[in-house]
C-alpha positions as CSV (number, residue, x, y, z in Angstrom):
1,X,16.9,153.1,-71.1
2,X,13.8,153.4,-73.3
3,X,11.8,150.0,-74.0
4,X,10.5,149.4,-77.8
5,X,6.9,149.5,-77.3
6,X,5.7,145.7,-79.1
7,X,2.5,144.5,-80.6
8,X,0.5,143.0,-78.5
9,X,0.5,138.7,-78.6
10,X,-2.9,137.7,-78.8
11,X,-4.3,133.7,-78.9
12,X,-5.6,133.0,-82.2
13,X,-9.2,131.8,-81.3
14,X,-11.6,130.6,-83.8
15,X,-14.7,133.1,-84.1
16,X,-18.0,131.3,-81.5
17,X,-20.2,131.3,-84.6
18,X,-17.7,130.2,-87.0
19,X,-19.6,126.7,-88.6
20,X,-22.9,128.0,-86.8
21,X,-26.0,129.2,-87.9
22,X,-26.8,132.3,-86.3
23,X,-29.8,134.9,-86.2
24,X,-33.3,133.9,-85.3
25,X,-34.1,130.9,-84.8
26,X,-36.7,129.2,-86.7
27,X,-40.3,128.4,-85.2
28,X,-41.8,124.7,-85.7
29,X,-44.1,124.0,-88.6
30,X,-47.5,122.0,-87.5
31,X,-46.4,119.3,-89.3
32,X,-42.7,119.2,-87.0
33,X,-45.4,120.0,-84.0
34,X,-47.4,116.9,-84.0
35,X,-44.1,114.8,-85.4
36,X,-43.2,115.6,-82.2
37,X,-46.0,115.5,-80.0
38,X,-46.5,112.0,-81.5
39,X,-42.7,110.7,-80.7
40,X,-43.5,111.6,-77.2
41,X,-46.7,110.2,-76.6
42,X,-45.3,106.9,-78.3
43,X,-42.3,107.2,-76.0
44,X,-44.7,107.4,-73.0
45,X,-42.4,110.7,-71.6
46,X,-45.0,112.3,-69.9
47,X,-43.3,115.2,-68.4
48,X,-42.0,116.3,-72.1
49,X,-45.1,115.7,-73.4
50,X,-46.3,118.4,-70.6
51,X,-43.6,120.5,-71.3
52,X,-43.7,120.7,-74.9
53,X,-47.5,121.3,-75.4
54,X,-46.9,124.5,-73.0
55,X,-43.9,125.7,-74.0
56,X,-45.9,125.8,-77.8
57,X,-49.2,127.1,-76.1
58,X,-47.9,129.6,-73.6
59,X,-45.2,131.3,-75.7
60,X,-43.3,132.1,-72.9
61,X,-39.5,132.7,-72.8
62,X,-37.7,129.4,-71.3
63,X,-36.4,131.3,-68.6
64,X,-40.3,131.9,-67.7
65,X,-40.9,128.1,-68.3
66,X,-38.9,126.7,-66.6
67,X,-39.5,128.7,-63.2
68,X,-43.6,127.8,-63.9
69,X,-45.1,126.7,-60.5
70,X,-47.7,124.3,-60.3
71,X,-50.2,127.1,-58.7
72,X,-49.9,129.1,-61.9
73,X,-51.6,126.6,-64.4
74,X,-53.3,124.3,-61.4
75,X,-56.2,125.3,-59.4
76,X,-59.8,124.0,-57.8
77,X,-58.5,120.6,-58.7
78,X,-58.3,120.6,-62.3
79,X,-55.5,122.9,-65.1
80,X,-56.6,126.4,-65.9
81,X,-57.8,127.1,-69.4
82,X,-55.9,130.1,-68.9
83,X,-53.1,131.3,-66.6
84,X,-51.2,134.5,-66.1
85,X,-47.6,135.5,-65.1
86,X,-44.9,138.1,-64.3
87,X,-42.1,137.6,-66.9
88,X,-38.9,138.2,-65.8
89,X,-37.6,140.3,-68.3
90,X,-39.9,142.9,-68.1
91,X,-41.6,142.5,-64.9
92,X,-44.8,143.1,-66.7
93,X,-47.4,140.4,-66.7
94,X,-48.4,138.2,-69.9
95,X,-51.5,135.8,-70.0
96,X,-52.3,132.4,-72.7
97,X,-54.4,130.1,-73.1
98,X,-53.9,126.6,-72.2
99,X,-55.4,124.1,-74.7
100,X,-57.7,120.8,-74.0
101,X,-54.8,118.6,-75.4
102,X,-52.4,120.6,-73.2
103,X,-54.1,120.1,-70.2
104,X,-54.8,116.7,-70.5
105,X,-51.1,116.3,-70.5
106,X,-50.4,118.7,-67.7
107,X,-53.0,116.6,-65.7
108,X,-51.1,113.0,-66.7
109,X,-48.1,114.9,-65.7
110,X,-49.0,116.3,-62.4
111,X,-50.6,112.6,-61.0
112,X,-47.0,111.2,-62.2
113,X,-45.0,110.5,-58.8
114,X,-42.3,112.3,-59.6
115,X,-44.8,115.6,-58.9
116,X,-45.5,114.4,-55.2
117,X,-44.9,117.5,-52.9
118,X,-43.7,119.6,-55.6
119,X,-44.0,122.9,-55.9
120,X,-42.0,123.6,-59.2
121,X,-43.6,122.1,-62.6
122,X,-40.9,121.1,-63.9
123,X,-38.8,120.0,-60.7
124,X,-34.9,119.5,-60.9
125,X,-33.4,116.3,-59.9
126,X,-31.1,117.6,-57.5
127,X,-32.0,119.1,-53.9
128,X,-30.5,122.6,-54.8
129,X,-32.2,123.0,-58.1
130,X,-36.3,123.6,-57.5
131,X,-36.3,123.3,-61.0
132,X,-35.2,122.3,-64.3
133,X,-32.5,125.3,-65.9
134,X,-32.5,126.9,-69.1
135,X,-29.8,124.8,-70.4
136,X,-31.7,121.3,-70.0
137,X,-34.6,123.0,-71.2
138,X,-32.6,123.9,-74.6
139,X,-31.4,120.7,-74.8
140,X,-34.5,119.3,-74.7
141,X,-35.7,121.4,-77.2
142,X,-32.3,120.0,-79.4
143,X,-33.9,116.5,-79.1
144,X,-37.1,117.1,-79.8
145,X,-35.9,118.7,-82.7
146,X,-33.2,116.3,-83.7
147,X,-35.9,112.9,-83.1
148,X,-37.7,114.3,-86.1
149,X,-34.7,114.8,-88.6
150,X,-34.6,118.8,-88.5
151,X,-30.9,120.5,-88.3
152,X,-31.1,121.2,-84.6
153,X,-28.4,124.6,-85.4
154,X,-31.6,126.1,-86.7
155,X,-33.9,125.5,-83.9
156,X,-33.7,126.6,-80.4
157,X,-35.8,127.6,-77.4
158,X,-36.9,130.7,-79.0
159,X,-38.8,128.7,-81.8
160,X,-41.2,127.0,-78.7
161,X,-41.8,130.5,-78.2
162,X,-42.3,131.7,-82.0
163,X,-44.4,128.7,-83.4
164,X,-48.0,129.8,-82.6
165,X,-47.4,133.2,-83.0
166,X,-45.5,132.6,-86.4
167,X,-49.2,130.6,-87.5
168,X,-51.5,132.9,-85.9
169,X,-50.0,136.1,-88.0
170,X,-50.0,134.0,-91.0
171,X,-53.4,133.5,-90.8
172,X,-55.3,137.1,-89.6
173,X,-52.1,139.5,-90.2
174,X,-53.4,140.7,-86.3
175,X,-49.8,142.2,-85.3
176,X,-51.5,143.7,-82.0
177,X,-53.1,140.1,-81.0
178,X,-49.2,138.9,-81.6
179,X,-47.5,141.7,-79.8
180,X,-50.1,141.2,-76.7
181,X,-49.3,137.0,-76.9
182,X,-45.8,137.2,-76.5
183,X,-45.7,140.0,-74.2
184,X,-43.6,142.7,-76.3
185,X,-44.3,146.5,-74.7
186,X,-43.0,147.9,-78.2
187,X,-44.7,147.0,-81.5
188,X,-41.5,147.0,-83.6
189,X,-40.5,144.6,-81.3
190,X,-42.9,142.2,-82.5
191,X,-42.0,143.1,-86.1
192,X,-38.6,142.2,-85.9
193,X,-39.2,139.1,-83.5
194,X,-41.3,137.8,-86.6
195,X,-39.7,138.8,-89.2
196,X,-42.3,140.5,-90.5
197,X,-40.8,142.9,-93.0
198,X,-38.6,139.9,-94.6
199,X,-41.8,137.0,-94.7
200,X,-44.1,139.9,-96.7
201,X,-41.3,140.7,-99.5
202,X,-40.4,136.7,-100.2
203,X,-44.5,136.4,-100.0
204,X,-44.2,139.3,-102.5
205,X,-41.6,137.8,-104.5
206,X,-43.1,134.5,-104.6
207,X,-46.6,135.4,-106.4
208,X,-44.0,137.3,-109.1
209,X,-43.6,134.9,-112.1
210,X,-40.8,135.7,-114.6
């Protein structure tokens, strides 16, 4: 006896992005930058304070920042101006700069009590977590964002990462100095990781008057 072959039944799920804003996400303004910095110095949240000067000045993916040891940007007593790692992704290592304002802020952080014996920069509260994950750190990121009245959908970890880059094309056009920053191996990386193409035609179209 043959069996009709039926259609599949299959759960009617909404689409993930459906309501969401998706693509890249939007890097911080310097205006949204010291909104920020200044909420958290009010708030007296030294660790955030730490974590969000370094996540602007190190351009580093979160999954990079949030495994930072205190040996990579501490040494001979005092924060490194600049500091070097192996990022995960590529296994290839990336150096930045660490600014005066940052490290002051690393240094208020690492005398805080919570940093006593820690290894980790940014430790986890829990014994089986060294340190914080990439999921605090993105929620983090989603208050920060939110404190200042931005649309956090817009904003993610990636826009830590894309700020000072974002600035330091838009002021010397330097592709290379950008590509070397954030790490990229490929150039067109870098170009689509900007935006590059889309920012030069709405510059284009902008200086157009009709």
């Amino acid at each position: 006896m043959s069996i009709a072959n039926l259609p599949a039944i299959r759960a009617c799920r909404p689409a993930w992005n459906k309501g969401r804003i998706v693509g890249q996400k939007r890097p911080l303004l310097p205006k949204h930058v010291w909104a920020i910095r200044v909420r958290l110095e009010i708030s007296g949240n030294a660790r955030d304070l730490a974590l969000f000067n370094l996540a602007i000045d190190s351009k580093l993916r979160g999954c990079d920042l949030v495994r930072l040891k205190v040996a990579d940007v501490y040494a001979a007593g005092q924060v490194k101006q600049r500091a070097s790692i192996i990022q995960s992704k590529t296994r290839k290592p990336v150096r930045f700069e660490i600014a005066e304002g940052t490290r002051n802020s690393l240094a208020a952080w690492l005398d805080d009590p919570m940093m006593i014996g820690s290894q980790h920069l940014w430790p986890g509260r829990f014994h089986d977590r060294p340190h914080i994950s990439t999921r605090q750190y993105a929620r983090l990121v989603r208050d920060w964002v939110t404190s200042i009245g931005l649309e956090a959908s817009a904003y993610g970890t990636h826009s830590m990462r894309r700020t000072k880059v974002a600035q330091i094309y838009r002021k010397t056009g330097n592709l290379r100095a950008v590509q070397l920053l954030l790490g990229h191996t490929k150039m067109d990386s870098t170009v689509r990781y900007l935006g590059v193409e889309l920012e030069d035609a709405l510059a284009i179209a902008e200086a157009v008057e009709l």
